[in-house]
C-alpha positions in Angstrom: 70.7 83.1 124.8 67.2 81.8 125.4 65.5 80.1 123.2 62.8 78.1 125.0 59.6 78.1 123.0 61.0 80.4 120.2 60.9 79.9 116.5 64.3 79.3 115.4 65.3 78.6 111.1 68.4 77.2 110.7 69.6 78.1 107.4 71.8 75.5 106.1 71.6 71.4 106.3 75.5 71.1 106.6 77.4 69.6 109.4 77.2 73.3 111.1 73.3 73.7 110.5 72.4 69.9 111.8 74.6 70.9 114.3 72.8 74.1 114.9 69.6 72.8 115.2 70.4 70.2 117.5 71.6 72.5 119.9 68.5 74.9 119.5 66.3 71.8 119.7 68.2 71.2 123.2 67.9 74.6 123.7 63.9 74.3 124.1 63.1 75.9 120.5 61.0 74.7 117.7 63.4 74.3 114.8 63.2 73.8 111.3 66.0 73.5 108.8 66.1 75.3 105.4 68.0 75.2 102.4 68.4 75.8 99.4 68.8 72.6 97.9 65.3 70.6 97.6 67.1 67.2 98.2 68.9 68.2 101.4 68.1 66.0 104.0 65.6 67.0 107.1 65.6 70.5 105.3 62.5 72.2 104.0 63.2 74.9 101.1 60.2 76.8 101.0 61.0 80.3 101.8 57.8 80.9 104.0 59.4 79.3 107.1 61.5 82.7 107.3 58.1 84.8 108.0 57.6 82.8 111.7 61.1 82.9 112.8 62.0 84.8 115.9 65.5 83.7 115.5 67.5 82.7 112.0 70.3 80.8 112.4 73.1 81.0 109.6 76.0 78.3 108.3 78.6 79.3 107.3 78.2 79.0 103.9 75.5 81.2 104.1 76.3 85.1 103.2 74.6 87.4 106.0 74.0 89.5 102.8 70.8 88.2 101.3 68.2 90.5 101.1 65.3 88.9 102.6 68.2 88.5 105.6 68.2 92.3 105.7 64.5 92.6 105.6 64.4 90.0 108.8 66.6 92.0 111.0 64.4 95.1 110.2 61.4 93.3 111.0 63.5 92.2 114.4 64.1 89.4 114.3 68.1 88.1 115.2 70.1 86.6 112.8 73.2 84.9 114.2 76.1 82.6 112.6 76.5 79.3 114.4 79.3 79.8 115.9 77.6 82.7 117.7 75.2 80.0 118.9 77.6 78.1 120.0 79.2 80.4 122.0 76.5 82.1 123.8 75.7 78.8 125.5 79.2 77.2 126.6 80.5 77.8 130.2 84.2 76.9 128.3 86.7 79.5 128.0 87.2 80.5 124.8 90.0 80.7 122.6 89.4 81.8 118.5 91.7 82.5 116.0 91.7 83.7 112.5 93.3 85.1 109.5 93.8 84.7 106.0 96.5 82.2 106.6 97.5 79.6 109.2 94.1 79.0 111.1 94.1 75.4 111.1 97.7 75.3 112.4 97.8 77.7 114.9 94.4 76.2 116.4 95.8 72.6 116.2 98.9 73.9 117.6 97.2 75.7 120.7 95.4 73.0 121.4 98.0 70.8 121.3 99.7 72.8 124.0 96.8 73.1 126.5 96.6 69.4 125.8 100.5 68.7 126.8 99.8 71.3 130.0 97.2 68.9 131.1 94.2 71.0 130.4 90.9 70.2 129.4 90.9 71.3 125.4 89.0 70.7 122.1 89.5 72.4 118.6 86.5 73.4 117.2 84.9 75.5 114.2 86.5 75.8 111.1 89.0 72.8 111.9 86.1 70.0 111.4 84.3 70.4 114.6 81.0 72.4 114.6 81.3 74.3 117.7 77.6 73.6 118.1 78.4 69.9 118.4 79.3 70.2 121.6 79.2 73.9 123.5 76.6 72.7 126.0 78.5 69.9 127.2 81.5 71.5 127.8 82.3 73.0 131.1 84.0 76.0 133.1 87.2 73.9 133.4 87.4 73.0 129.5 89.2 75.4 126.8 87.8 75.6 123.5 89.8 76.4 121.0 88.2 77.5 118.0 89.3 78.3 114.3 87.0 81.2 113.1 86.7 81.7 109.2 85.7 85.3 107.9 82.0 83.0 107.0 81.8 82.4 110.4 82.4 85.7 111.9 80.4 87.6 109.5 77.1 86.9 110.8 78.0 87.7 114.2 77.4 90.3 116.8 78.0 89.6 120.5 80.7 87.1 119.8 83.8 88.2 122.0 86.5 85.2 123.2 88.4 85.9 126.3 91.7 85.9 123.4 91.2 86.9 119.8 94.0 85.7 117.7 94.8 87.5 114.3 97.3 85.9 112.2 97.2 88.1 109.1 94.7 89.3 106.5 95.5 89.7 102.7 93.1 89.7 100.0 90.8 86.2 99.8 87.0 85.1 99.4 86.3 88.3 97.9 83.5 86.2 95.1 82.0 85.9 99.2 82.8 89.4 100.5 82.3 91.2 97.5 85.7 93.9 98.0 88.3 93.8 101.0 86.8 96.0 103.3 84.1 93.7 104.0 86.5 91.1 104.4 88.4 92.8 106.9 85.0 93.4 108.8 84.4 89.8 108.9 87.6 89.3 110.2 87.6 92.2 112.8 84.5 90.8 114.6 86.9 88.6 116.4 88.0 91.1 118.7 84.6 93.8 118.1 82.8 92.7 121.5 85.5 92.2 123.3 86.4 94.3 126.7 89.5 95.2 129.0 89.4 92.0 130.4 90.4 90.0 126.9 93.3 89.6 124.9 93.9 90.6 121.4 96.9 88.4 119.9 98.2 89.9 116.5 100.7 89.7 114.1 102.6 92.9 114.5 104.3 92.7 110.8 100.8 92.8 109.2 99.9 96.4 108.1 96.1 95.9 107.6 95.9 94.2 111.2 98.0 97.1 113.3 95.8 99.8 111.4 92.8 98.3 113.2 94.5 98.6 116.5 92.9 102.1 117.3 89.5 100.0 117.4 90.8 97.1 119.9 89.6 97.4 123.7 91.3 94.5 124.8 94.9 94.1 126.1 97.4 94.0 122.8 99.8 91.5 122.8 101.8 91.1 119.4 103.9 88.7 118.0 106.5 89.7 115.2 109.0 87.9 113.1 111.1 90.7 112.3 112.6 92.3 115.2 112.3 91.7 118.8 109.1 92.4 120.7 109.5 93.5 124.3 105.5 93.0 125.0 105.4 90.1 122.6 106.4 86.9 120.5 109.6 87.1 118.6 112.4 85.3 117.1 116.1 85.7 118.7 119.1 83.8 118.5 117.5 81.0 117.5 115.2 80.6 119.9 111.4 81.4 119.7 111.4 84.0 122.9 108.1 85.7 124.7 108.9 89.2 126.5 113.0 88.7 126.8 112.8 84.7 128.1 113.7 81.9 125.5 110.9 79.5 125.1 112.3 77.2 122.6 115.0 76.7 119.9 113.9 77.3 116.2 115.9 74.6 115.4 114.4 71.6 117.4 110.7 72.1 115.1 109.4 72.0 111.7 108.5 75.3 111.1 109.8 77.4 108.4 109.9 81.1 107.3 106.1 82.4 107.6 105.2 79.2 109.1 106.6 80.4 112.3 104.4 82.7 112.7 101.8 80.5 114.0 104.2 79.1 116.2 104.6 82.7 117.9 101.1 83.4 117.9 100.5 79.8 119.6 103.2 80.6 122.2 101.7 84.0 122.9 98.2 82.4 124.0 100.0 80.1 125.7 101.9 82.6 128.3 99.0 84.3 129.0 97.3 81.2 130.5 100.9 80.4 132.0 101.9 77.4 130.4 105.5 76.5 131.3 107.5 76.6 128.3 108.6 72.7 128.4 104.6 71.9 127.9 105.0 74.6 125.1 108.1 73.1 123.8 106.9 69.0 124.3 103.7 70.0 122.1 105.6 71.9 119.4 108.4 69.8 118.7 106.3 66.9 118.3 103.8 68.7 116.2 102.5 66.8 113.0 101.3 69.3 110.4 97.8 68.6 108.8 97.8 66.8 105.6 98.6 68.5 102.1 100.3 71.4 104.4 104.0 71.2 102.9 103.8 67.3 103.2 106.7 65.5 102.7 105.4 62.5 99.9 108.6 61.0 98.7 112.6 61.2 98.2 113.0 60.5 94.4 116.2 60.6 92.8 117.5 62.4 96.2 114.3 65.4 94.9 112.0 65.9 98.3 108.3 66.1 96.9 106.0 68.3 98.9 102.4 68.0 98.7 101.3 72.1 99.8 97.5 71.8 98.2 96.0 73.1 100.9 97.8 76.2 99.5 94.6 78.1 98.1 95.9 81.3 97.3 99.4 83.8 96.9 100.3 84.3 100.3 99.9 80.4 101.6 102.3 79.7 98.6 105.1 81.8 99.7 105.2 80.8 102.7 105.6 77.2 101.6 108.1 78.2 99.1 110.0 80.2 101.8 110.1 77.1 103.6 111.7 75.3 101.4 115.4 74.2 102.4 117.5 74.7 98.9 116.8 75.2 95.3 113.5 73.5 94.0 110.7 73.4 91.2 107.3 74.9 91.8 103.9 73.8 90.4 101.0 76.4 90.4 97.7 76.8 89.3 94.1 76.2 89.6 90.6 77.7 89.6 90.8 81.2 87.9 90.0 83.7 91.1 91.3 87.6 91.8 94.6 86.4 93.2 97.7 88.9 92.3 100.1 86.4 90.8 102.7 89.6 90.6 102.9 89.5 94.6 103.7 86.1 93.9 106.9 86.6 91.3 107.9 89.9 93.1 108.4 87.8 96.5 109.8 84.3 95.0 112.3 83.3 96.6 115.4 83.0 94.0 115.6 79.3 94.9 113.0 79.0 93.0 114.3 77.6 90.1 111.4 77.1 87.5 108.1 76.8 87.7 105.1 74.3 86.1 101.8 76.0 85.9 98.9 74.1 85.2 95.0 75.3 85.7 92.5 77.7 84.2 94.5 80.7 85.3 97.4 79.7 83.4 97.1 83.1 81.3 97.0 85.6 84.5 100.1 83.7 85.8 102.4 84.0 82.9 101.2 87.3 82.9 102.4 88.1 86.2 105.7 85.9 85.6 106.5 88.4 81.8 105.4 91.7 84.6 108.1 90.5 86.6 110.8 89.2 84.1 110.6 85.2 85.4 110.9 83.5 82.3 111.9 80.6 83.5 108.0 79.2 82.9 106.9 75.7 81.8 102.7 75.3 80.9 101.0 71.9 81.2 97.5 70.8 80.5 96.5 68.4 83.7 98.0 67.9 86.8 99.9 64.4 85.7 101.6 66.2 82.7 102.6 69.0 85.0 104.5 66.7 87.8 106.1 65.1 84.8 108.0 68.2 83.8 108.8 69.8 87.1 110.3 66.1 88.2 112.3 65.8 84.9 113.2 69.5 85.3 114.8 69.2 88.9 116.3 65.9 87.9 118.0 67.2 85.5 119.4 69.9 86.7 120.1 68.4 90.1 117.5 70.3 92.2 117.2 69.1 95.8 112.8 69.7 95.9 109.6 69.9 94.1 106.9 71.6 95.7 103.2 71.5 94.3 101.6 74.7 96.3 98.9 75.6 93.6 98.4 79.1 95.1 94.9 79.0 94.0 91.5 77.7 94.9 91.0 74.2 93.3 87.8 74.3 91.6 88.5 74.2 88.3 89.3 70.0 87.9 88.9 69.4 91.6 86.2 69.2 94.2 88.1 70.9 97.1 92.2 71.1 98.2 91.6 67.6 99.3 90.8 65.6 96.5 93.8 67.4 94.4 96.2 66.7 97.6 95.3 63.2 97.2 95.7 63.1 93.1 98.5 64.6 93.4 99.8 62.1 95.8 98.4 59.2 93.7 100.3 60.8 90.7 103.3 60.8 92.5 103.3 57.1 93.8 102.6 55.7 90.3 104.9 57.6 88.8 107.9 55.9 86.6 
């Protein structure tokens, strides 16, 4: 993309957008930052900048939907995500994976194993790391390996990696979206520009994913937990196998249940670059999850404590619970959002034991839990009260974990998932 002496608005004053505008600056534009916050620094927020822009750059917490947005592409003028940005300057090969669930793992973990191969590799995106940071100093010999979010993809249009990864896609950020079939077009811009030459990695389990498969150009290549995959990723034996060879043994990593799925989809990317499967097998087995991702905290009373709050919604909760190795207690709750807390009690695990709930969606879970007959349901009015029970509960009755995986966003008594990972892990040190 050229940008040399054009007017360029970056819409947004986060780490992306100062990213953004950096890079256009770099770029030879004239750029100005806007948003919509008046105290934001460097940015301007009056809405007249828009009128002179040839290009409008968006964050990605910036919806592609706003009006005068529409009115700018009619007049035009190209409105692009950041990470579009990004990418239409690197010389890197590029790597981008998304989904609904696992993003951050399955980036960190395909990074890690370019990283143990011995080639040149850096997560960016979602993960922390505005791609935009750094796409014009990378080079042809560097992988970037970049973990997309639906924001992210949504505003753009010639975005196309040389491998798509698509871990799954259930229902989420539809306050953003607006209804699910706009979330699945965010997602399916990951793959949307892409050509014969490119790979599409997908979860071959995931029914929304495999009936966009009539749309994909590039060369398929699933994984699948549930049966073997001739073409693919799977599971056998024990052993995590890619197209009939063993790569490595199930047992030698900690990965659990649905969590292995981004261990397949990680293994996938990494056979089509060739990596030998003891690289593979060195970076997986020494893998250390991110933090509030089914983090071990503490052995009390012989009870494991997890810390999952990085668990915002249904489907990131059972795979946590799924995970779990015997019988435990489960705490749940949190901002009230459209989450279907009957998928949740329809696939619980029986291990499962009891569960705490705790948030302002306390009313749609014990809903779901009467729909499905689990009355085995304690309420609790902050997040200290609610440990309190589910401890004393799986002391008591001699239950090997407690797992707090609030299966729902964290806004109602907590900035983000971090800040209630780390009360929650404050709450667990002091407690007596």
């Amino acid at each position: 993309m050229n940008l040399i002496g054009k007017n360029v608005v970056v819409y947004g004053a986060g780490v992306s957008g100062t990213s953004a505008y950096e890079l256009a600056k770099d770029m030879g534009a004239k750029v100005i930052i806007y948003d919509d916050d008046p105290s934001a620094s460097r940015a301007t927020n009056s809405v007249g900048v828009f009128s002179g822009a040839d290009v409008i750059v968006l964050s990605p917490g910036v919806s592609s939907e706003k009006d005068f947005l529409f009115d700018a592409k009619l007049e035009n003028k190209t409105v692009i995500s950041e990470l579009e940005l990004a990418s239409s300057v690197t010389q890197a090969e590029q790597i981008a994976i998304t989904g609904t669930n696992g993003k951050t793992t399955t980036t960190r973990l395909i990074d890690s194993i370019f990283k143990a191969a011995g080639r040149s590799s850096r997560a960016v995106g979602n993960i922390g790391v505005a791609f935009s940071s750094i796409a014009d100093k990378l080079t042809k010999d560097d992988v970037a390996v970049i973990e997309a979010s639906s924001f992210q993809l949504e505003g753009c249009i010639n975005f196309a990696p040389h491998v798509a990864v698509l871990l799954n896609v259930t229902p989420d950020h539809l306050e953003r979206h607006g209804c699910m079939r706009k979330y699945v077009e965010a997602k399916s811009k990951i793959f949307a520009r892409q050509t014969e030459k490119d790979f599409f990695v997908y979860n071959a389990d995931d029914d929304v994913i495999c009936g966009l498969l009539d749309k994909i150009v590039a060369k398929k290549v699933p994984f699948c937990l549930t049966h073997p995959m001739t073409d693919g990723a799977y599971i056998s034996s024990g052993f995590v196998c890619f197209k009939g060879a063993p790569i490595l043994s199930v047992e030698e990593m900690d990965f659990k249940g649905r969590e292995l799925e981004n261990v397949l989809a990680a293994v996938a990317v990494a056979m089509i670059y060739g990596v030998s499967p003891y690289a593979v097998s060195k970076a997986i087995t020494t893998f250390k999850k991110d933090k509030y991702r089914r983090e071990l905290l503490a052995v009390k009373d012989g009870i494991s404590i997890f810390n999952d709050s990085k668990a915002t919604n249904v489907y990131s909760c059972l795979s946590a619970c799924e995970a779990m190795d015997g019988d435990f207690v489960l705490i749940i709750g949190g901002a009230r959002r459209e989450e279907n807390f009957d998928e949740l009690f329809a696939h619980l695990p029986t291990t499962a034991k009891r569960i705490v709930v705790c948030g302002e969606n306390e009313k749609e879970i014990l809903l779901a839990a009467h729909n499905c007959d689990f009355d085995s349901v304690d309420t609790a009015s902050d997040l200290k009260t609610a440990f309190s029970l589910a401890y004393e509960y799986a002391r008591a009755h001699r239950l090997k974990n407690l797992l707090f995986s609030p299966s729902s966003k964290s806004f109602d008594a907590f900035e983000n998932y971090e800040k209630r990972g780390a009360a929650f892990e404050r709450i667990v040190k002091e407690y007596d």
